[in-house]
C-alpha angles and dihedrals in degrees: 000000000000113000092252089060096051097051093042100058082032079065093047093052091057105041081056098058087045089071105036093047118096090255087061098039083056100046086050087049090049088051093056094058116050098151107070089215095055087056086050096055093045093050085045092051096051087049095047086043076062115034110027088185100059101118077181105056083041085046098050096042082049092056084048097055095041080054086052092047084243080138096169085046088049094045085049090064101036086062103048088043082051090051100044086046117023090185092060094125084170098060087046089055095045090042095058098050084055089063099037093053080055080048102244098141107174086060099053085042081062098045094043090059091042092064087048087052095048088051118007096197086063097127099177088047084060094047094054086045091057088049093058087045080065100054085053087046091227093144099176093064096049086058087054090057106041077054102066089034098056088042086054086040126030099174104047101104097197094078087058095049092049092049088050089059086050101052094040088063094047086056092240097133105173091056095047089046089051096053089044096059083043088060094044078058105051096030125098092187110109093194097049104038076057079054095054091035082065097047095053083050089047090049095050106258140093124253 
């Protein structure tokens, strides 16, 4: 056997074991996911292929699903995570904003009060349900919510912003000028503190 033989099938052997050692077998499984939420719906699925009873493995693939826009998928899950575990106030969360992004609004208002049921100190829970309250234009009640969820989280601006909307169409403009300038104080959104900077002008008054 000549020299450039024996490197040459000397290279061969080791471009072969490249791709069957683990490092290769890794870097090919990498590959297949590219989408981090596609890998976690594949780790979630052999868990669930092993353990049917695991809310949390439903719960994370659902999350999954409701990322990629697969709403029913991620309602299939939600539902078995919610019936293995009827506390889940996550997956009630996550539920209704499944429903609320096919536009079935009383059931996300539901869900959305299921999860505030399951844990009354749910702030965020009390925030998507405002923003259902405004579509309904009950305003009242949005003002309820943003409420609790601005006693529970001071610091979250959404429910100000929220608030502001509601009094502005109840014509109390103080009060919606005041909890925009509370959001311009909480918020970290440039865009949208401009946004609220505009509304206060719009509304007469000076950020």
């Amino acid at each position: 056997m000549n020299i450039q033989r024996f490197v040459f099938i000397l290279a061969l052997i080791c471009y072969s074991l490249i791709w069957i050692s683990p490092v290769g077998v890794a870097a090919e499984a990498q590959e297949k996911y590219t989408n981090p939420h596609d890998k976690v719906i594949a780790e979630c699925t052999e868990i669930i292929d092993q353990n049917q009873n695991d809310a949390v493995a439903y719960f994370k693939r659902g999350k999954a699903y409701l990322i990629k826009l697969q709403y029913d998928l991620a309602l299939k899950d939600f539902d078995k995570s919610i019936e293995l575990n009827s506390k889940y106030s996550s997956a009630y969360l996550n539920r209704g904003l499944a429903y609320e992004k096919k536009g079935l609004l009383d059931d996300a208002l539901d869900n959305y009060s299921q999860a505030i049921k399951s844990d009354p100190s749910y702030s965020l829970a009390y925030t998507f349900r405002a923003y259902i309250y405004v579509s309904k234009e009950q305003y009242d009640l949005v003002i309820q919510d943003c409420n609790k969820s601005i006693e529970l989280n001071p610091k979250m601006p959404r429910p100000y912003y929220l608030k502001a909307l509601a009094y502005e169409k109840k014509h109390q403009y103080n009060d919606a000028i005041a909890n925009y300038r509370a959001y311009i104080t909480n918020s970290t959104d440039p865009v949208k503190i401009e946004s609220a900077k505009d509304s206060i002008r719009g509304l007469g008054g000076t950020p």
